[in-house]
C-alpha positions in Angstrom: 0.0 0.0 0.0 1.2 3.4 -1.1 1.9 6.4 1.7 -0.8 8.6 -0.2 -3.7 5.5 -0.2 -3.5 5.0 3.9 -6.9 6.4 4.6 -8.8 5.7 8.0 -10.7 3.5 6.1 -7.8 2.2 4.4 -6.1 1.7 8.1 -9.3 -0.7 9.7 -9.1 -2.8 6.9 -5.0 -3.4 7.3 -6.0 -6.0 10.0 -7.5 -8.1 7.8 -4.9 -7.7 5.1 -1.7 -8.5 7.9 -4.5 -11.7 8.3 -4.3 -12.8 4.7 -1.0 -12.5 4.5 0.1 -14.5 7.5 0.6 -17.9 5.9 3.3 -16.4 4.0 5.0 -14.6 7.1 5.5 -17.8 8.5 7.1 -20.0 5.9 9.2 -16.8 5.4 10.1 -17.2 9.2 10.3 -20.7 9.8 12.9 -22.1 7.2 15.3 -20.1 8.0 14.6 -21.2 11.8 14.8 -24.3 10.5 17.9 -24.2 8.8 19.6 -22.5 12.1 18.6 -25.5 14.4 20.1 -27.9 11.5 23.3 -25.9 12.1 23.1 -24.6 8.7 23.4 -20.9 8.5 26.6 -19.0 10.5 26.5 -17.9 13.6 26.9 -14.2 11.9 23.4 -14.4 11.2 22.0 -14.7 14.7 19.1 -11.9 15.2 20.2 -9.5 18.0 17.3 -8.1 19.9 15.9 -5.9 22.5 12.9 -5.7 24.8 11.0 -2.9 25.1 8.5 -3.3 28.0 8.9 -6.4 30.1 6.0 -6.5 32.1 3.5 -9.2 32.2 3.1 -10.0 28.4 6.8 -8.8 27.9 8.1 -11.8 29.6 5.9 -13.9 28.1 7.9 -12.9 24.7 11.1 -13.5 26.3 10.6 -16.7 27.2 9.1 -17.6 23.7 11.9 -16.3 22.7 14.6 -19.1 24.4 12.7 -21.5 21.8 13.7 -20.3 18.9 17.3 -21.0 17.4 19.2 -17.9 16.0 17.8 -14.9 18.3 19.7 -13.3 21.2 18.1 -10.9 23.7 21.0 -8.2 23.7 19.0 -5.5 25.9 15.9 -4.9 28.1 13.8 -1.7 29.2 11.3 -1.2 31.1 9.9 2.0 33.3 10.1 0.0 36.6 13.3 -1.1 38.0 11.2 -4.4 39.3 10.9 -5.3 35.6 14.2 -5.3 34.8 15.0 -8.6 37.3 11.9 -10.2 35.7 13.4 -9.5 32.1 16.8 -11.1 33.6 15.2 -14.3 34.7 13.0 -14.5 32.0 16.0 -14.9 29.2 17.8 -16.7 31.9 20.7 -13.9 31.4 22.1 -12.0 34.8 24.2 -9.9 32.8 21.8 -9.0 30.2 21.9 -4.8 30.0 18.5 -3.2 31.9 17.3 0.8 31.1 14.7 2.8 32.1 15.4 4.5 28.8 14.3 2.7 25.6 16.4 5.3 23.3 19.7 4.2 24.4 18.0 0.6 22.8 17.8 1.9 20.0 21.5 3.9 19.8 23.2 0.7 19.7 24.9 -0.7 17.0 24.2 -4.5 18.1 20.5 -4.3 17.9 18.8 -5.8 14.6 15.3 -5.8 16.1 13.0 -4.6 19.1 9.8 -6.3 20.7 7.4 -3.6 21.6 5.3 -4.6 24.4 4.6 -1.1 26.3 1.2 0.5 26.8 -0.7 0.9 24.1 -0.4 4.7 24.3 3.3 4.7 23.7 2.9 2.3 20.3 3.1 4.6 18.2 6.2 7.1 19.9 8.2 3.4 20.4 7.2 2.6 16.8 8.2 5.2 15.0 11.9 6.1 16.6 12.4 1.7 16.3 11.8 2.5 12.4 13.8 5.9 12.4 16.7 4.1 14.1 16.6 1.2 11.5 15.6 -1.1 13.5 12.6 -4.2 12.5 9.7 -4.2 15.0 7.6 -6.6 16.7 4.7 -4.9 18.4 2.0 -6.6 20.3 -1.5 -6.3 20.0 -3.7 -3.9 19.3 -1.4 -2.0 17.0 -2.1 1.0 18.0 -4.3 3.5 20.7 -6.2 5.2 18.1 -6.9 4.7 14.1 -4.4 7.8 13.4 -2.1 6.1 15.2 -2.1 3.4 13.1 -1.8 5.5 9.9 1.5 7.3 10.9 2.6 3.5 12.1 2.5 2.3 8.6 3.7 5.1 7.1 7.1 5.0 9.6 7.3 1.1 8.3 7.3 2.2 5.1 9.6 5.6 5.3 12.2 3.3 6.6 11.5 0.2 4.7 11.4 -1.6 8.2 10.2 -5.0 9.3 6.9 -4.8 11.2 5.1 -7.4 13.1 1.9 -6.7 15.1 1.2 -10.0 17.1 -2.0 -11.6 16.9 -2.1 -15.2 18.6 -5.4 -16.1 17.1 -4.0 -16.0 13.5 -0.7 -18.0 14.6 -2.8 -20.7 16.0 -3.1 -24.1 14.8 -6.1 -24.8 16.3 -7.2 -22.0 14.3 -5.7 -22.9 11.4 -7.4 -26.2 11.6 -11.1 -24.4 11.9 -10.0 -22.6 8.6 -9.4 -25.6 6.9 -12.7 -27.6 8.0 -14.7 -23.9 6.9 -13.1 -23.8 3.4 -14.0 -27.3 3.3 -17.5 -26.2 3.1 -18.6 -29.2 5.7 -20.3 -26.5 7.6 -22.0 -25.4 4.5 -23.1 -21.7 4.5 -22.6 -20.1 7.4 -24.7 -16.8 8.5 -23.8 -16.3 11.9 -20.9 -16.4 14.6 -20.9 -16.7 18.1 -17.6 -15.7 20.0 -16.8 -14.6 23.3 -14.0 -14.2 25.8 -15.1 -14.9 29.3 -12.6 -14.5 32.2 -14.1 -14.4 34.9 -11.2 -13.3 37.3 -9.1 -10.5 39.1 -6.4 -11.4 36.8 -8.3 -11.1 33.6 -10.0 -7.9 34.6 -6.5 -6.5 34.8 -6.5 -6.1 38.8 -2.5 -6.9 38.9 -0.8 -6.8 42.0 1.0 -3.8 43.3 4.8 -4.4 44.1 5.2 -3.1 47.6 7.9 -1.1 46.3 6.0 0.8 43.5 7.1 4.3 43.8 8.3 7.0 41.9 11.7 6.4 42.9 11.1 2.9 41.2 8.9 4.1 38.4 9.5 6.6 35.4 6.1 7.8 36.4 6.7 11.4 33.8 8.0 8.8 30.8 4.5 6.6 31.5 2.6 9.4 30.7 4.0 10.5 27.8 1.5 11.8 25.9 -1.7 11.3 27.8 -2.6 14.2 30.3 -0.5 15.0 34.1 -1.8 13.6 36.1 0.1 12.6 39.9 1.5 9.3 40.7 -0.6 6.6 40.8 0.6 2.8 41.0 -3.0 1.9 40.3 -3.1 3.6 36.4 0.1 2.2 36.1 0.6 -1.3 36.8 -3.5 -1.5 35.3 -3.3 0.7 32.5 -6.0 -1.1 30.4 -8.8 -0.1 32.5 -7.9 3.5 31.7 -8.9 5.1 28.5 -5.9 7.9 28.4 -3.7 3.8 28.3 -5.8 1.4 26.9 -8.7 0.3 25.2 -10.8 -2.0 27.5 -12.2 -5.1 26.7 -12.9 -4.2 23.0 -9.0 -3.3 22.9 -7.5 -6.6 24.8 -9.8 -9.1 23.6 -12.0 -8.3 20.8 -8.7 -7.9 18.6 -8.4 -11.8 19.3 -11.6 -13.0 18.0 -12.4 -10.9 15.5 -8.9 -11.4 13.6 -9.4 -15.2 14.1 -12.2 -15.0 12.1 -11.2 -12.8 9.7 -8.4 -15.4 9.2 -10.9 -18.7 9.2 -13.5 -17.1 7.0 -10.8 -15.1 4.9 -12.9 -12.2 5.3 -11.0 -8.7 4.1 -13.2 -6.2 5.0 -14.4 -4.0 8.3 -17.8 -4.6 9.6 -20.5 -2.8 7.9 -22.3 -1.5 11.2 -22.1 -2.6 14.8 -23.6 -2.4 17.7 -22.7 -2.9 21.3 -24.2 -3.0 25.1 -22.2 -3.4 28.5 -21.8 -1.9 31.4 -19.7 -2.0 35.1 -21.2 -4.9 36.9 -18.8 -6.4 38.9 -15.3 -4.5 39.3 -16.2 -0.7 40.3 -12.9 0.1 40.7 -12.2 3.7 39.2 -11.9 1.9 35.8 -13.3 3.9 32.7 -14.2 0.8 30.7 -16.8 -1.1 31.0 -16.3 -5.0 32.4 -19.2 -6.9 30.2 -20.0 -6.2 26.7 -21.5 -7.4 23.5 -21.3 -6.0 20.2 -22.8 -7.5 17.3 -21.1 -6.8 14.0 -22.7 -7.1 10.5 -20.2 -8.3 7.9 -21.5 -8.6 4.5 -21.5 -12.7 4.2 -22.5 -13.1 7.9 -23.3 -11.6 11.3 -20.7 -11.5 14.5 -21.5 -11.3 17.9 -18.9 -10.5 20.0 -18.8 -11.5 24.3 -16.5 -10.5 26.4 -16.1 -10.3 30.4 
C-alpha cells in the first residue's frame, strides 16, 4: 500500500490484510529457523534483539523467545526497575543490559530488532523512533491507541523500509488454522452467523494486577508513562492496570475483541471492516475507578454473515 492511499478507512481494513498475509509470514520465518537448528546458517546471522517493556506480556515474549534457534536478547527496558529482574530471569541472562530508557535501545549498534510490548499509548512514539533508528519491530497487539495512530505507524514502516510485526495469537494458532481448513471445506455449509466470546471471569483477567510493595516513583518513570496522555500525579493503580484507563488502553474491546475478530477474519478469509455494529455493557462487577466497561456485547454485520462479539 502506497503512503498517499492509507486512509482511516484504508487503516481498519489493514487487519485483515496482515491476516491474509500471514501464511506467507510464517514459511518466510520458519525455514530459515529451520535451517539454524540444523546448524546450517553461520552464527553471523543470529538476530540481535531488544525488549521494550517487560511486564507481564513482555516476559511472556522473552521466554518464547529461548525456543527459537538464531535470536539473542542483547537489551531490556522497562519503566520500573522491578521489571528489569523479571526481564533477567525470563531470558535466563544475569548480565543482560536493563534501562529505564528505551532510546539508548535503540543507539546501539548491536540491535537488529526490538519487541514492543509497552502500553498501548506509547505504540506509536516506540514505533516510530524503532523505524527511524533502522531497527525491525515486533509490536503486540492492538497496534495502535487510536486509528491515526495506526496510519503514521505504517507510514514509519514504510519511510524506513522496516520489518513490522503486530502479534496476533489467534492468527498463529493451529487450532485456528485447523477451523479454517474444515470452513473452506464447506462441511459447515453456508454459514450466516458467529458466536464468539472471551469470558474470564477473574481478578487477573480484569486486569487487577498486583502492586509491588515497592511501587514508587523512585522505582517508576512515572513522567516517561505518561508521555502523551494528560499529568496527572502518581498513581501505582493507572500504572501497573493501565488497560482499565482510557488515556492507556482500550478495555475489553482493545484486549480481547482484537483476538476473536482477527481469528475470524483469518478462518472465514474475510478482508473487510464490519458494515455497522452495535454494542451494550456496562460495570457490573469490578467498580474500581476503571473507565471501561467490564461486560460487553457487540454484534457486528459483515456482508457474508453476522458476528457477535462477548466478552467479560
Amino acid at each position: 500500500m502506497k503512503k498517499s492511499s492509507v486512509t482511516r478507512r484504508n487503516f481498519m481494513r489493514l487487519g485483515a490484510g496482515f491476516v491474509a498475509a500471514g501464511a506467507a509470514v510464517k514459511a518466510t520465518v520458519l525455514e530459515p529457523t529451520r535451517l539454524r537448528a540444523a546448524g546450517m546458517l553461520p552464527p553471523s546471522d543470529t538476530v540481535r534483539f531488544a525488549a521494550i517493556g517487560t511486564g507481564v506480556r513482555g516476559c511472556e515474549l522473552l521466554k518464547a523467545s529461548l525456543r527459537v534457534p538464531g535470536v539473542e536478547c542483547v537489551a531490556v527496558c522497562d519503566l520500573y526497575d522491578g521489571r528489569h529482574i523479571a526481564a533477567r530471569e525470563s531470558v535466563k541472562k544475569a548480565e543482560v543490559p536493563a534501562t529505564r530508557n528505551y532510546k539508548e535501545i535503540l543507539d546501539r549498534k548491536d540491535v537488529d530488532a526490538v519487541i514492543i510490548a509497552v502500553t498501548d499509548h506509547q505504540h506509536r512514539k516506540v514505533f516510530e523512533d524503532a523505524c527511524a533508528a533502522g531497527k525491525d519491530v515486533y509490536c503486540e497487539k492492538p497496534m495502535s491507541h487510536t486509528v491515526e495512530d495506526g496510519i503514521a505507524m505504517v507510514d514509519a514502516a514504510h519511510k524506513a523500509n522496516r520489518i513490522a510485526q503486530i502479534g496476533s495469537q489467534r492468527v498463529s494458532s493451529i487450532l485456528y488454522a485447523k477451523a479454517k481448513e474444515i470452513y473452506d471445506s464447506g462441511k459447515l455449509g453456508d454459514v450466516f452467523f458467529i458466536d464468539a466470546y472471551w469470558d474470564r471471569n477473574s481478578a487477573s483477567g480484569a486486569w487487577v494486577y498486583p502492586i509491588p510493595p515497592d511501587a514508587s516513583e523512585q522505582t517508576i518513570d512515572w513522567n516517561a508513562f505518561l508521555g502523551s496522555a494528560p499529568k496527572r500525579p502518581f498513581d501505582p493503580v493507572r500504572f501497573f492496570r493501565w488497560r482499565c484507563f482510557v488515556d492507556y488502553g482500550e478495555g475489553l474491546a482493545g484486549d480481547l475483541f482484537v483476538h476473536l475478530i482477527s481469528g475470524i477474519q483469518f478462518i472465514t478469509s474475510t478482508n473487510t471492516v464490519a458494515q455497522r455494529a452495535q454494542s451494550t455493557g456496562g460495570l457490573f462487577r469490578w467498580k474500581d475507578g476503571r473507565d471501561f466497561p467490564d461486560l460487553i456485547d457487540t454484534f457486528y454485520d459483515y456482508p457474508n454473515f453476522g458476528l457477535l462479539c462477548a466478552a467479560t
